[in-house]
C-alpha positions as CSV (number, residue, x, y, z in Angstrom):
1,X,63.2,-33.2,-3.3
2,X,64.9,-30.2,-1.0
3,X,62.4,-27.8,-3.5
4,X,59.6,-29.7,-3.2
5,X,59.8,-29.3,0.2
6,X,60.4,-25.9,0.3
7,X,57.7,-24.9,-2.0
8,X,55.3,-27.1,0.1
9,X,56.5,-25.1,3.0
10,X,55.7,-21.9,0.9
11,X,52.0,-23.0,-0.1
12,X,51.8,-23.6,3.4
13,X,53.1,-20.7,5.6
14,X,50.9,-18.4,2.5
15,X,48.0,-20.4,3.4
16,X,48.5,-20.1,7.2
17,X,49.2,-16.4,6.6
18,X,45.9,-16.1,4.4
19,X,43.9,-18.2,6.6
20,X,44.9,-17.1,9.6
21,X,46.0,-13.4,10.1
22,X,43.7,-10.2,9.2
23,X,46.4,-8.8,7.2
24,X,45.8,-11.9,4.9
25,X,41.8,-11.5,4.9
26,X,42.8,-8.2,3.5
27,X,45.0,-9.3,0.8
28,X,42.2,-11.9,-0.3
29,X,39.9,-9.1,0.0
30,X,41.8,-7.0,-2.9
31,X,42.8,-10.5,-4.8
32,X,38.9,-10.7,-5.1
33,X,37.9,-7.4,-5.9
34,X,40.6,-7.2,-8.9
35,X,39.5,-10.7,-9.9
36,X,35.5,-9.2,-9.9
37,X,36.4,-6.8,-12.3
38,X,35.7,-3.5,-10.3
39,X,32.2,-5.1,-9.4
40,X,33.1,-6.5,-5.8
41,X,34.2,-3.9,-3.5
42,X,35.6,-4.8,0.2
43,X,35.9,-2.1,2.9
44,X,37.1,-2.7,6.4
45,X,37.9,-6.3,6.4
46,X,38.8,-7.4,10.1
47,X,38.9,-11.4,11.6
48,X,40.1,-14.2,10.1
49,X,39.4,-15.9,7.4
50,X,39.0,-19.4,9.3
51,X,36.5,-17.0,11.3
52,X,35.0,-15.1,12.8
53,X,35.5,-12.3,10.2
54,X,33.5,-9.0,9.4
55,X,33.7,-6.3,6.5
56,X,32.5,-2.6,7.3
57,X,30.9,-2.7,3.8
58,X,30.6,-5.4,0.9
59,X,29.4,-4.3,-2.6
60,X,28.8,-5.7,-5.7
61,X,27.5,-3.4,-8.9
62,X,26.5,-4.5,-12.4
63,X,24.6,-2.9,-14.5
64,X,21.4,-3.6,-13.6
65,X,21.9,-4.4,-9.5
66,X,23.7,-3.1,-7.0
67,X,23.9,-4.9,-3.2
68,X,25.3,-3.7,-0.2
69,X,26.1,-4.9,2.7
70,X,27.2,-2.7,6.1
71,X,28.8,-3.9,9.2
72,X,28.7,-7.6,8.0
73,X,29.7,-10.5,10.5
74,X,30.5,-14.2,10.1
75,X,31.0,-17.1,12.5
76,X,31.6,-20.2,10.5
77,X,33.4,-23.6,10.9
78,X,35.6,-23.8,7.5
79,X,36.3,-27.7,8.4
80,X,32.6,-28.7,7.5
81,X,33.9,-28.5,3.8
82,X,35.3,-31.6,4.0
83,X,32.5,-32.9,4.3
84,X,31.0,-30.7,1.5
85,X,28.9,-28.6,4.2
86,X,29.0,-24.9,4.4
87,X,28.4,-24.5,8.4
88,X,27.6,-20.5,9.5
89,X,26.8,-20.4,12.6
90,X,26.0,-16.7,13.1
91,X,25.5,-14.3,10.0
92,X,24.9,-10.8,11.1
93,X,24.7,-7.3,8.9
94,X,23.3,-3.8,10.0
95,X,21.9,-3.3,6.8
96,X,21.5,-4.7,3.3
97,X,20.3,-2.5,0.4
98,X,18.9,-3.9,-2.8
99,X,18.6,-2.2,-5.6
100,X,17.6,-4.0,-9.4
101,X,16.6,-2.1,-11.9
102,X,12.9,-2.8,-13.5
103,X,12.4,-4.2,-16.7
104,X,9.6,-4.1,-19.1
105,X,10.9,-7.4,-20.3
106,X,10.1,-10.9,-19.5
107,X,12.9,-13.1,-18.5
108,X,13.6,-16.6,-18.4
109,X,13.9,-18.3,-14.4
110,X,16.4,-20.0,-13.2
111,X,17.2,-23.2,-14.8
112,X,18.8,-24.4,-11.4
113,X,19.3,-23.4,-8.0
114,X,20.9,-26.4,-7.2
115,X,23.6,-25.8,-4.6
116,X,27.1,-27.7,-4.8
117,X,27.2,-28.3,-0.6
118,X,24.5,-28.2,1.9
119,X,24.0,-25.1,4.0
120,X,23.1,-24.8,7.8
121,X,23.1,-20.9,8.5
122,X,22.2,-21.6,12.2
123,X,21.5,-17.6,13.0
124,X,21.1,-15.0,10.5
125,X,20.2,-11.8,11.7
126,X,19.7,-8.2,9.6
127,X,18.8,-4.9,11.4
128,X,17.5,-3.4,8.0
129,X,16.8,-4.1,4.6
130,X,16.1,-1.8,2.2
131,X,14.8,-2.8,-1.4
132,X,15.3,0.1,-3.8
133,X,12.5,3.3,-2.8
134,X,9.4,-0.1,-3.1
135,X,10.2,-1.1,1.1
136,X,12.2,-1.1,4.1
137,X,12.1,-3.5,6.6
138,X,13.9,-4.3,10.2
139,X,14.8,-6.5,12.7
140,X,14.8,-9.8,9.9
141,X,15.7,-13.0,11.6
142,X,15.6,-16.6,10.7
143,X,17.3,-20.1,10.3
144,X,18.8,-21.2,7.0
145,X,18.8,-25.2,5.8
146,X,19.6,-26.6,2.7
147,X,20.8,-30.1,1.5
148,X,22.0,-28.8,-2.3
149,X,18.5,-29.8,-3.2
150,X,15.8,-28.3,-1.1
151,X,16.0,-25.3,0.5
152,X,14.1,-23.6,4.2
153,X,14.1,-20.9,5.9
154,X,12.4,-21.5,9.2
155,X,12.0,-18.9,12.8
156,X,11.5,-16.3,10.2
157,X,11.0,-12.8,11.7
158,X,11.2,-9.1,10.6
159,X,9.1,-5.5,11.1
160,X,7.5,-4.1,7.8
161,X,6.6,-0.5,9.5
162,X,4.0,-1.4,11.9
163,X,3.4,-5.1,10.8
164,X,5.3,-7.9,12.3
165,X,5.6,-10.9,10.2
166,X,6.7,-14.5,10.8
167,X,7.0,-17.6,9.2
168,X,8.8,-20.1,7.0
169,X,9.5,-20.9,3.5
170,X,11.0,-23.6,1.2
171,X,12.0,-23.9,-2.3
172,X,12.9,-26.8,-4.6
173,X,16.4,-26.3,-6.7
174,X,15.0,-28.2,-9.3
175,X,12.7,-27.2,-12.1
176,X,10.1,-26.2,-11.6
177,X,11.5,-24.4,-8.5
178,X,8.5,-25.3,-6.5
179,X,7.9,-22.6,-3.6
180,X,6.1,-23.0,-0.5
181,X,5.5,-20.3,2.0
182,X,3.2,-19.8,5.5
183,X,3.7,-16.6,7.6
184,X,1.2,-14.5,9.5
185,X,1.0,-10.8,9.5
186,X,0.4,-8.9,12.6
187,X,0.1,-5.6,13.4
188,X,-2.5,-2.2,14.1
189,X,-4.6,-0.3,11.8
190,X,-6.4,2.9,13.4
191,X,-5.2,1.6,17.1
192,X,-7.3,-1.7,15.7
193,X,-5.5,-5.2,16.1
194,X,-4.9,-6.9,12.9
195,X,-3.7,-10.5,11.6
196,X,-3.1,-12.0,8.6
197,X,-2.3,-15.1,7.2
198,X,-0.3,-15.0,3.9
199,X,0.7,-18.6,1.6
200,X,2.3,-18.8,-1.6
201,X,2.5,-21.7,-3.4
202,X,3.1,-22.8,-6.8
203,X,6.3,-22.8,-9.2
204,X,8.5,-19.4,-9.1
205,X,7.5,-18.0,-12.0
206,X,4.0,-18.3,-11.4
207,X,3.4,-18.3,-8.0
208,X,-0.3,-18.2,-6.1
209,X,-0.4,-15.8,-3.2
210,X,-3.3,-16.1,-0.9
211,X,-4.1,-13.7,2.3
212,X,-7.0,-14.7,4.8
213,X,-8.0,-12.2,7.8
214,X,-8.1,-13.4,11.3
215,X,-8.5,-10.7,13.4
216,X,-9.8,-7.1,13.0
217,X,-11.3,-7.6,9.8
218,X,-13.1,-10.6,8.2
219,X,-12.3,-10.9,4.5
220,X,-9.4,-12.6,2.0
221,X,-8.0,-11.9,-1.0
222,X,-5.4,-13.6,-3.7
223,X,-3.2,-13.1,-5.9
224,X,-1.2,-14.4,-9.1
225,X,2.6,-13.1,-9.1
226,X,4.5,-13.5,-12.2
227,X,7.8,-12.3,-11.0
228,X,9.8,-13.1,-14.8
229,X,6.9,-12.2,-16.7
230,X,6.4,-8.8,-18.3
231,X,4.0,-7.9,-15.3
232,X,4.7,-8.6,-11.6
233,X,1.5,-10.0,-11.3
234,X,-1.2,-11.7,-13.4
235,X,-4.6,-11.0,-11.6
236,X,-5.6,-10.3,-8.0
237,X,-9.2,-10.1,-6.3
238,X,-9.6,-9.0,-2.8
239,X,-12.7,-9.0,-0.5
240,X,-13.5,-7.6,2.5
241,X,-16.9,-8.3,4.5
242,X,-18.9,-6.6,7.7
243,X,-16.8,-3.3,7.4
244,X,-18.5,-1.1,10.2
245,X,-16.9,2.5,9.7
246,X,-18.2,3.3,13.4
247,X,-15.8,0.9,14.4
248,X,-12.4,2.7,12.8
249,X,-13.5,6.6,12.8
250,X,-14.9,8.1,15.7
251,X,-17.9,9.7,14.8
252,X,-18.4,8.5,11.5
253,X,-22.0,6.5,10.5
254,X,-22.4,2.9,10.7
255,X,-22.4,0.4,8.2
256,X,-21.7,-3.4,6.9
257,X,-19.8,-2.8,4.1
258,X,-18.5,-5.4,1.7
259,X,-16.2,-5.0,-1.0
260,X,-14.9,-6.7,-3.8
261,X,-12.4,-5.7,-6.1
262,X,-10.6,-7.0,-9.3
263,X,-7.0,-6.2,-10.5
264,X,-5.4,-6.7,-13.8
265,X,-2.2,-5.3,-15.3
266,X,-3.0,-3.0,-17.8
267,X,-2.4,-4.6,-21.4
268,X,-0.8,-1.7,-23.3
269,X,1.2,-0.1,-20.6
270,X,3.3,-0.7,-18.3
271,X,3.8,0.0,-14.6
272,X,-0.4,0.7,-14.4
273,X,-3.2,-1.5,-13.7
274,X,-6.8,-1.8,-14.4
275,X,-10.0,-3.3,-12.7
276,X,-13.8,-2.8,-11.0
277,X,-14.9,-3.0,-7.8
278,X,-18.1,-3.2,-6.0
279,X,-19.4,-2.0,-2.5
280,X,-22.3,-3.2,-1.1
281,X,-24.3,-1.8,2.3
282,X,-26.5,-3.9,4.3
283,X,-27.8,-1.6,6.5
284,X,-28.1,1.6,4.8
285,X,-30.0,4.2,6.7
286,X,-30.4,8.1,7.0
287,X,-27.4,10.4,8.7
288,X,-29.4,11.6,11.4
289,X,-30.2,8.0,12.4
290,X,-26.2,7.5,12.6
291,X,-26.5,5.5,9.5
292,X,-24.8,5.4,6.2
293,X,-27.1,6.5,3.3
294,X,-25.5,3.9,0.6
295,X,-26.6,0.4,-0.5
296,X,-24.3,0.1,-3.8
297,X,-21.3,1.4,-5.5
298,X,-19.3,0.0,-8.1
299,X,-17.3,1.4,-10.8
300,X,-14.3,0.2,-12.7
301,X,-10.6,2.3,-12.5
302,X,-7.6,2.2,-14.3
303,X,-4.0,3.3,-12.6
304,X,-0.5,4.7,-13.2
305,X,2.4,6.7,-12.4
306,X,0.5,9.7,-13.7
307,X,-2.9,8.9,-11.6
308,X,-5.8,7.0,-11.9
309,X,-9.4,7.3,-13.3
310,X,-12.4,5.6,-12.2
311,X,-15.7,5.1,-14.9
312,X,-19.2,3.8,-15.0
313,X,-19.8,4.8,-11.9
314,X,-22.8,3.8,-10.4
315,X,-24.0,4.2,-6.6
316,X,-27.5,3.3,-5.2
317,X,-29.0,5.1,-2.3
318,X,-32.3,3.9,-0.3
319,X,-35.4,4.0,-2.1
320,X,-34.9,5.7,-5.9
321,X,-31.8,7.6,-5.7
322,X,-29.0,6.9,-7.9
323,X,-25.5,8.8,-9.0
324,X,-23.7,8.1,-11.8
325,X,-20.6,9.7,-13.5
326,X,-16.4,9.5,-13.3
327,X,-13.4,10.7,-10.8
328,X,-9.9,11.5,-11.8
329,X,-6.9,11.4,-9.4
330,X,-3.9,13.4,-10.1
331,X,-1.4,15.9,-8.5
332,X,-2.7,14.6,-5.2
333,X,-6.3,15.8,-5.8
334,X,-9.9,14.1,-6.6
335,X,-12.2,15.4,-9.2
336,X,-15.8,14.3,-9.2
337,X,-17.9,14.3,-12.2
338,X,-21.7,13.0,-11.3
339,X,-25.3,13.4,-12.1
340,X,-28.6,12.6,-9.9
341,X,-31.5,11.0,-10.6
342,X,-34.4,10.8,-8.4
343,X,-32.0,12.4,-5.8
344,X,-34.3,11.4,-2.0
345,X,-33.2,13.8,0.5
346,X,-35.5,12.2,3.3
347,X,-33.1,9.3,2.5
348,X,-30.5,11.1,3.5
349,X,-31.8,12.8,6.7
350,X,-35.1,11.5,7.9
351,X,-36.2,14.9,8.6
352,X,-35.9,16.2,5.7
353,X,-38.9,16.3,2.9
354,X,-38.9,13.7,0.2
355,X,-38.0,14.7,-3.5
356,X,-36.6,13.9,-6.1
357,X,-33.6,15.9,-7.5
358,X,-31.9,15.6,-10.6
359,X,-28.9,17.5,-12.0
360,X,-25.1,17.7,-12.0
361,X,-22.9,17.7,-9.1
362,X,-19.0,18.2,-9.4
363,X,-16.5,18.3,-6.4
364,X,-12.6,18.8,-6.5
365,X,-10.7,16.8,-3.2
366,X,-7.5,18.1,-2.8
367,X,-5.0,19.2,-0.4
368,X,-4.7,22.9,-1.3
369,X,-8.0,23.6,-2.8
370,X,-11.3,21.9,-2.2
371,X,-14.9,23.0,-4.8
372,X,-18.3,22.0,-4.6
373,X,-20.7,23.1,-6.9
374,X,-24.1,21.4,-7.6
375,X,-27.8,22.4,-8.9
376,X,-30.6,19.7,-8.5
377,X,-34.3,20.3,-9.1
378,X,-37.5,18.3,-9.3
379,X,-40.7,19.4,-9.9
380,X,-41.2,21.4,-6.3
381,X,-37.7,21.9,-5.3
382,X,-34.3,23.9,-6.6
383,X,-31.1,23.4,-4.6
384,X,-28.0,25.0,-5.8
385,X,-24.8,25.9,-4.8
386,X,-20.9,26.7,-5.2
387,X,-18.3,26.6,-2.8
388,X,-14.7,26.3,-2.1
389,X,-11.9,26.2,0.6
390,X,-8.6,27.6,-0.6
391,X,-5.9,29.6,0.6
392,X,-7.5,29.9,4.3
393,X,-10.9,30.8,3.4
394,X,-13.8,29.3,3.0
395,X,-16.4,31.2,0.3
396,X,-19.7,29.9,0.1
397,X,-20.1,31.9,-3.7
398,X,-23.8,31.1,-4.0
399,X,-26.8,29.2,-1.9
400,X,-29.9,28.5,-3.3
401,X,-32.8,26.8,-1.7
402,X,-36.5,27.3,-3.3
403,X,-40.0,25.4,-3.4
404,X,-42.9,27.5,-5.0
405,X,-42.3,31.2,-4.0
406,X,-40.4,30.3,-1.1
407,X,-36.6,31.3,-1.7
408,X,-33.6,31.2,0.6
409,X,-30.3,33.0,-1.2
410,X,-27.5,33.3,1.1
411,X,-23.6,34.1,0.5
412,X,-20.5,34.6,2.7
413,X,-16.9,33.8,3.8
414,X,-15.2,32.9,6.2
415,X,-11.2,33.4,6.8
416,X,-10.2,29.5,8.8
417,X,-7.1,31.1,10.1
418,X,-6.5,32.3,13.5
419,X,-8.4,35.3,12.7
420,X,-11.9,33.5,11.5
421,X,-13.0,36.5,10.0
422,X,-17.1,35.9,8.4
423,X,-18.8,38.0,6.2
424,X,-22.1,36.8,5.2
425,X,-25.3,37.9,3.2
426,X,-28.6,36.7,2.4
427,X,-32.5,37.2,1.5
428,X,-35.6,35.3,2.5
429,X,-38.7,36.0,0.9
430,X,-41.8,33.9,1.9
431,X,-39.8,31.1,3.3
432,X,-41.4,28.3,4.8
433,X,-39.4,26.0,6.6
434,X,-41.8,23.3,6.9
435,X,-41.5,22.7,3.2
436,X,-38.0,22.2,3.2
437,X,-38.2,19.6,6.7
438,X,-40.3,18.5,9.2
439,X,-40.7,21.5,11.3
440,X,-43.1,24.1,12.6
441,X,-44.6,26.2,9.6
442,X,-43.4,29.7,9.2
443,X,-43.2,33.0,6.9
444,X,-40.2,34.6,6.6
445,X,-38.8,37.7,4.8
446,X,-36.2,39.6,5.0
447,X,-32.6,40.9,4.3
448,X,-29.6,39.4,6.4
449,X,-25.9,41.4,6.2
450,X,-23.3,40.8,8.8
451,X,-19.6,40.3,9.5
452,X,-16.9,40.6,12.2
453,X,-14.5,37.5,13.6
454,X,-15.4,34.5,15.3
């Protein structure tokens, strides 16, 4: 009896000792870490374990994931677990990194997230979050509830760059894991207010995400996550409706734009996706008149790591005028591929002369090097030229602009650096400008040579 008492005595003072002191938080935190295998780590445990307690850093690595959590704090009440409760009533952390490695795979969900005790996280409050190099978010906030069965998250709050977002979620523990989720997304595009409103719904392995504008744009779009399946999402379509570019570039034309646009995963790769689009322009009009000379493009575009092309393009100007012809992105850089038909250049500035112009028309977009070269001719007209921006000059290699005998050929370059030195060369011989554009008539010939520094 005497060692029955004394070993009850024992279990006890440890379990004071354990409970109630930080040098027992730090003995549990080793006894865990050994017990993990290597794969829980505990730095800088301080408090008690009967709260409130706090680690300087909490890891856990397996191949595969690695978490981490820095300056982590915990006020809890360990008596609710008598009544099979786990009460928090603040759980705070500077930052928490994510990292899982991405699979080509489909797995299997959960079977169960059924939790043994309720939950009632009363605060929980992250400065950062970082997921692997996909996102970073701050300032996340919300309240935690769960009965075992169901679980919430309500007062949601966190900053994703420039967006705010808030909102609440809830998930069923149960197959099949039914999620439910409202938030609204807030925040400023080109000093422009914008809002969003974001659901999800639908089982957690196939889960249907819809986004509705309501403010600074009109338009919606939705999507079809897959987050176990081979490919993080199954389909998406986005549209967007009475885009005025005037409104979000100074100086740029105006327009009402819509747009739709289709996205699939591609089926034989990967980490790349494929789809079309379609822009439409209801109020197409010429430059000069502040308008935007486009009623239709569409195209469809395939996308990966390496860059992305975009085919069958097809985009219809006012009256006649059409383009067709591919792009390629890579290495940070746009190359156009197109042809015109029936090319209207009245259309394009009303005081210009109509034609007609057919021929090729390529164009490089990049940040180093930029190349334009085109030649277009109908039956009255020839327009040609080449030129590039690279290296801090601009080099206009060849202009050419003829109707009849009337020829314009012009040359030059000019240095874009502090210096602007210009060197420029050209002929006229019989040029009538009145061809070319409404203007007075004239007859001009002659030889043009000059240089020097703007």
């Amino acid at each position: 009896m005497r060692r029955l008492f004394l070993l009850s005595a024992l279990v006890l003072a440890v379990g004071v000792w354990l409970g109630f002191s930080e040098s027992g938080l730090s003995a549990l935190a080793r006894l865990a870490g050994a017990a993990s295998g290597g794969r829980l780590a505990v730095e800088q445990p301080s408090g008690r374990l009967v709260g409130p307690l706090g680690f300087g850093r909490l890891s856990w690595k397996e191949p595969g994931l690695e978490v981490v959590v820095d300056d982590l704090r915990i006020d809890w009440t360990p008596g609710a677990l008598f009544e099979k409760r786990l009460v928090i009533g603040q759980l705070a952390a500077a930052r928490l990194r994510l990292d899982i490695a991405s699979s080509d795979e489909a797995t299997p969900p959960p079977a169960s997230l059924v939790l043994p005790v309720a939950v009632d996280i009363q605060k929980m409050a992250i400065s950062r979050l970082d997921y692997g190099q996909v996102f970073s978010a701050g300032d996340l906030r919300g309240v935690f509830a769960s009965d075992g069965q169901t679980h919430r998250l309500s007062d949601f709050g966190a900053r994703l760059g420039l967006a705010v977002i808030a909102g609440s979620a809830e998930l069923g523990g149960s197959a099949p894991l039914p999620l439910r989720v409202d938030a609204s997304v807030a925040g400023k595009l080109d000093d422009q207010a914008v809002r969003l409103a974001v659901s999800a719904d639908g089982p957690l392995d196939r889960i249907e995400l819809k986004v509705a504008a309501e403010e600074g744009v009109s338009g919606n779009g939705r999507a079809l996550l897959t987050p176990f399946a081979r490919q993080p999402f199954a389909e998406a379509r986005l549209e967007l409706a009475d885009v005025d570019p005037a409104a979000w570039i100074d100086g740029a034309p105006a327009a009402r734009l819509t747009l739709q646009a289709n996205v699939r995963p591609a089926e034989r790769q990967a980490d790349a996706v494929a789809g079309s689009f379609e822009l439409r322009n209801a109020s197409a009009g010429p430059l000069d008149r502040q308008r935007l000379p486009l009623e239709r493009l569409s195209g469809r575009f395939a996308w990966n790591d390496d860059g992305g092309r975009f085919s069958d393009l097809q985009a219809r100007l006012p009256g006649s005028s059409r383009l067709s012809g591919a792009a390629v992105w890579r290495d940070a850089a746009l190359s156009l591929d197109l042809a015109a038909r029936d090319l209207d250049a009245a259309q394009l500035a009303s005081v210009l002369r109509s034609t007609r112009l057919n021929g090729p028309i390529s164009a490089t977009v990049g940040n180093t090097r930029q190349q334009l070269t085109f030649r277009l001719a109908d039956q009255r007209f020839t327009l040609a030229a080449e030129a590039s921006h690279e290296n801090a000059k601009l080099s206009l290699t060849r202009l050419e602009l003829s109707a009849g005998d009337a020829v314009l050929r012009a040359s030059g370059e000019l240095a874009t650096g502090e210096e602007m030195a210009f060197s420029a060369s050209g002929e006229l011989a019989r040029f009538d400008p009145s061809r070319f554009a409404r203007v007075p008539a004239a007859a001009l010939n002659g030889t043009l040579a000059a240089s020097g520094r703007l």
